[in-house]
N, C-alpha and C positions, 0 to 999 in steps of 0.2 A: 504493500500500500504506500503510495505518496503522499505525504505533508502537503496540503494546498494552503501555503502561503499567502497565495495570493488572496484567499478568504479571511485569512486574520488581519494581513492589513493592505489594502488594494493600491496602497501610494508607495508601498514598498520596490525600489527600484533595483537594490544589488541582495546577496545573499552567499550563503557560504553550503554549499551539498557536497555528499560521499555518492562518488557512481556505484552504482549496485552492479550494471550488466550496458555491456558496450557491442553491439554486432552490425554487421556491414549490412545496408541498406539501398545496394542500388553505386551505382558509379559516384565515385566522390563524397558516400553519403556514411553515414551512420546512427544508428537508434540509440540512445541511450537512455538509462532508467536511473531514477534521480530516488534518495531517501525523500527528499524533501524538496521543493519549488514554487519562485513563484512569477512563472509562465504562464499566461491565463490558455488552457488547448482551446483549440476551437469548438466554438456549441453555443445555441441561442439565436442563432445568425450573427457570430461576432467573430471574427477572424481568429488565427494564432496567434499569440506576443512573438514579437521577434526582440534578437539582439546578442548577445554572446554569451557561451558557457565553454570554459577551459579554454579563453580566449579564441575559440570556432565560431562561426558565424551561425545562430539558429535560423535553421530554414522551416520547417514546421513543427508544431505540438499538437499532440492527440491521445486524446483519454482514452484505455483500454484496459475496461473493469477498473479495479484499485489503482492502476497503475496511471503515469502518464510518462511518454516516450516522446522525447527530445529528437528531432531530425538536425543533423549539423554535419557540418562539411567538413570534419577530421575526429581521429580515434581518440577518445578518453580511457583512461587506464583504469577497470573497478578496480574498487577499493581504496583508488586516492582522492583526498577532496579537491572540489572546483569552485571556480567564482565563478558566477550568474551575473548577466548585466543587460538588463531591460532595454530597449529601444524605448525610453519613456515618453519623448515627445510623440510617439505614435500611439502608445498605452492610454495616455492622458487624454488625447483626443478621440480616442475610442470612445472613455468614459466619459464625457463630458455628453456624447452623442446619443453612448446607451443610457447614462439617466434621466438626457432632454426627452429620448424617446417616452419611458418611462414614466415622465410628469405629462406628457401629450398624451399618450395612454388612457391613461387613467382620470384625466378630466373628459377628454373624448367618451368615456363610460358611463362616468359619474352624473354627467350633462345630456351627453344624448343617447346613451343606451348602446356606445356599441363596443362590440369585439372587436380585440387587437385578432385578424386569422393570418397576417403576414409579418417578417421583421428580416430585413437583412444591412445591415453596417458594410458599406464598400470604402473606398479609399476617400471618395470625394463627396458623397451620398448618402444619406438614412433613407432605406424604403419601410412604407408603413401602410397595409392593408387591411384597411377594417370591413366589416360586414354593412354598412351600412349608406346610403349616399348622405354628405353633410353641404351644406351653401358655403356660399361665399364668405355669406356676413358669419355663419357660423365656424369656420375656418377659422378668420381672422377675431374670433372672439375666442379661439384656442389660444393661437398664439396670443393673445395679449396677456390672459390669464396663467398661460403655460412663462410669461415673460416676469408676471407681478411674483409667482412664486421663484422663479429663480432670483430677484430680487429679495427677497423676505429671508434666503439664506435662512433655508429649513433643513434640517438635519436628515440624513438619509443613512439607514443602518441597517445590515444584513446579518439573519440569525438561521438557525437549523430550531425549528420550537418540536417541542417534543410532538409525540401524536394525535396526544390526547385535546393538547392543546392545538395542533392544525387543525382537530373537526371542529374546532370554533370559530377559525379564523374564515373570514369573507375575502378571498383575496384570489384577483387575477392570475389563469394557467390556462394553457393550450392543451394541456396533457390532464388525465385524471391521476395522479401522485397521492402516494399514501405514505411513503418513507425517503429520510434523509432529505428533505423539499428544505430550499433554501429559498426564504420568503426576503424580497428586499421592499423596504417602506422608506417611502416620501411623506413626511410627515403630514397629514391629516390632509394628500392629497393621492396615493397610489399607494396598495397593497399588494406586489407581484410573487409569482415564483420564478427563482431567475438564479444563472449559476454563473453570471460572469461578474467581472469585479466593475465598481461604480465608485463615485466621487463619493465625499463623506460628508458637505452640505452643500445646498443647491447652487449656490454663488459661486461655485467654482464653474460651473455651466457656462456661464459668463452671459449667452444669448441663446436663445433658440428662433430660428425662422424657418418658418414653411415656402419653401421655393415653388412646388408646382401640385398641382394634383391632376388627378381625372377618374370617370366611370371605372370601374373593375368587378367583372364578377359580381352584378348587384349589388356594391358598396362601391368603396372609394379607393384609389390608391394615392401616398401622398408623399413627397418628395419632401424631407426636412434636413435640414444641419445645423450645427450648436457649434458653440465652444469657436476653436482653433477654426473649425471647416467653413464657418460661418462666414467670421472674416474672411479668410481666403476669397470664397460665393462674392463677399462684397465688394474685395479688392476687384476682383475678375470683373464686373458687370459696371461699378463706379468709372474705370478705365474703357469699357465700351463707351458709357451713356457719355464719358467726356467728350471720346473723338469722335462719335455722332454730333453731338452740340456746335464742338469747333467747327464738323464739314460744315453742319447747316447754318452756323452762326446763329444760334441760338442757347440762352440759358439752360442747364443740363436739366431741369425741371422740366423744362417743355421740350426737351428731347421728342416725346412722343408724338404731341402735337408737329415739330416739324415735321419728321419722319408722313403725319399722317396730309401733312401740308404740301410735303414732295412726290406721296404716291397721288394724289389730286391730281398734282399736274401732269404726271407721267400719263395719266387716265388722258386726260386734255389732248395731250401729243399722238395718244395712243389711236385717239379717235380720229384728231387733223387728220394723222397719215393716214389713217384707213378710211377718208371719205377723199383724198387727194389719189390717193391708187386708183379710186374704185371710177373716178372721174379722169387719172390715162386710162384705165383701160375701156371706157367708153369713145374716147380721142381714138384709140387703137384701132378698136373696133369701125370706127365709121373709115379711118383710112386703108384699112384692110382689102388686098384684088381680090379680084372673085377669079376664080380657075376655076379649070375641070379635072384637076388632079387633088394633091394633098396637098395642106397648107400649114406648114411647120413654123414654130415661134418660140425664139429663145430671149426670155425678160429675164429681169436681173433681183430678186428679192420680191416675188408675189407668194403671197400667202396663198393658203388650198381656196380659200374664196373667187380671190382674183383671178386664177388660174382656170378656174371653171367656169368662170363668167365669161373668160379670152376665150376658150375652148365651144362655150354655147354660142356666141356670136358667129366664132369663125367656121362654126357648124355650114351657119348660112351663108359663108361666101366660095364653098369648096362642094366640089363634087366626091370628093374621095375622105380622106380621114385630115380632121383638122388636129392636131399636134401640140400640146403647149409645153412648155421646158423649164424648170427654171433652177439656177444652180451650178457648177462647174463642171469642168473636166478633172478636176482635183478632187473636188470633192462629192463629185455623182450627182445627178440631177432628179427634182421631182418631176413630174409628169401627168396632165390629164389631156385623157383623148378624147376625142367625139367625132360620130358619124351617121348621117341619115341614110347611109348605102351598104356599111360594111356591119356586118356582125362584127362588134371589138370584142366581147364576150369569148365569141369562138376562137376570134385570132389575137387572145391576148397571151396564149402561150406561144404560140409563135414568135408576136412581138419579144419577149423577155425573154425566150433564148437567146433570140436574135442580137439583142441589146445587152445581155447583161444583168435583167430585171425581174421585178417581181410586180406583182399587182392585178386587180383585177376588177369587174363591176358590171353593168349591165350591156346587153347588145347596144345601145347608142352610146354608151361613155364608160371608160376604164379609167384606173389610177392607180398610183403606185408610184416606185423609183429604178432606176438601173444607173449604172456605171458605164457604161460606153462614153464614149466621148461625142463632143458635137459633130466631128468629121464623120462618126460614124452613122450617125444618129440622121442626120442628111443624107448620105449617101442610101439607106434603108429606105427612105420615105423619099427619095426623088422619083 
């Protein structure tokens, strides 16, 4: 059996163990088995502690039975003792995250009735799935309340209560537990069962914010970070909403508003050019000859609209197949055809062998794209 240290005191960062049992694990690796540690393994949805034991680098930790087995990149000798050395600034912001989640948790229940049924702590990320869908306004009534108690630096303490006394206790699990359940409390605001180590009053939290949510499975899923991750979230997004501001010259506050000021006028442009195309290819249209052959036309940036409309006109000035193109020889060309004589239907695999292409549509009009080039593409249709 291992010592979990890390449960007697969760801010404990070095330590002093005897290897019990050391064996090879894989290329460059090996397991080792500790008297005592305090490595939090992974479980809960909370990663491994990393950071070094017998000066080796810890690559993972993982509980098996009594036991908990050490992954590290070099041999330890049983029998001799080692120093342990926490990767703390990543411990710390673990914990700051698992017991922001924790005070979200638990008001999110206490308020609106719902189950935590997901938890995962990633590098950059808290994910948190509850059973239920919550609003807007009720989100952000989380986080305020989830903010006023990290403020009030309330005490948070983890125990093992005996059994007798768990069938008394009212307290948040995903699992049905009946022994060694280690209940951790936020003072007179979350009662969980939880086996990874946490801050030991709320102010060390420092913030909690909800970054993002959406529908999940009938409730909700909700994107939060505390502590250390938070800041970060803020450094990263402050430094966007700046150089948004500066492009648009605008105070960072009203970021959004330019942004919402700048897609207006793109809509504006969007629209000029697509009523100034659609008026060449009316211009096109009326100078367009009339044959008795096919009538092929290579434009420079028409959209599938314009290209159909070039193709319906020039229906009526050709006896044969009217052809429209638009696009490179580099980079392959779109295509709609049209015909009041030919089946294109029929001969549109012919055409796209022939070419290079794919596509296809009704006996008067095809569409699609190929790769030929224009020499080719002419000499086809003369």
């Amino acid at each position: 059996m291992t010592i979990k240290l890390y449960d007697q005191d969760s801010h404990r960062k070095h330590f002093t163990a005897t290897v019990r049992t050391c064996a090879p694990a894989g290329e460059e690796k090996w397991q080792v088995e500790l008297d005592q540690t305090a490595f939090f393994p992974e479980g809960g949805g909370q990663p491994a502690d990393g950071g070094t034991l017998g000066g080796h680098n810890v690559l993972d930790v993982q509980e098996a039975g009594d036991s908990i087995l050490h992954t590290v990149d070099g041999p330890l000798e049983p029998g001799t003792q080692v120093e342990g050395e926490l990767d703390w600034p990543m411990r710390f912001r673990r914990m700051q995250c698992h017991s922001g989640e924790h005070i979200v948790s638990g008001l999110a229940h206490s308020l609106y009735g719902c189950t935590n049924v997901g938890f995962h702590l990633g590098e950059n990320e808290v994910i948190l799935d509850f059973d239920q869908e919550l609003t807007a306004e009720q989100l952000e009534q989380l986080e305020t309340l989830a903010n006023r108690i990290v403020a009030e630096n309330r005490p948070i303490t983890a125990e093992y209560p005996d059994p007798e006394v768990l069938k008394t206790l009212d307290y948040r699990s995903k699992l049905d537990l009946t022994e060694n359940v280690r209940i951790v409390t936020v003072e007179t605001c979350d009662v969980c069962a939880c086996c990874a180590p946490h801050v030991s009053r709320t102010g060390e939290i420092g913030v909690i914010k909800l970054l993002d949510a959406m529908r999940h499975r009938g409730g909700i899923r909700i994107w939060m970070a505390a502590g250390s991750m938070a800041l970060e979230d803020y450094r990263v997004k402050q430094k966007n909403v700046a150089a948004i501001s500066a492009a648009l010259s605008v105070k960072q506050p009203e970021a959004a508003q330019g942004v919402e000021r700048l897609l207006k006028e793109r809509d504006a442009l969007t629209l000029a050019l697509k009523e100034a195309r659609q008026a060449l290819t009316l211009q096109k249209l009326q100078t367009l000859p009339e044959t008795e052959g096919n009538l092929v036309l290579f434009e420079d940036d028409l959209d599938a609209n314009s290209l159909r409309a070039l193709a319906n006109g020039g229906m009526e000035k050709c006896a044969g197949i009217c052809a429209v193109f638009s696009g490179s020889d580099k980079t392959g060309y779109r295509y709609v055809m049209g015909s009041k004589t030919v089946d294109l239907r029929a001969q549109a695999k012919q055409i796209n062998t022939a070419l290079q292409g794919k596509g296809g549509g009704q006996p008067t009009m095809i569409q699609g794209s190929l790769s030929a080039d224009r020499a080719a593409i002419e000499a086809y249709f003369a």
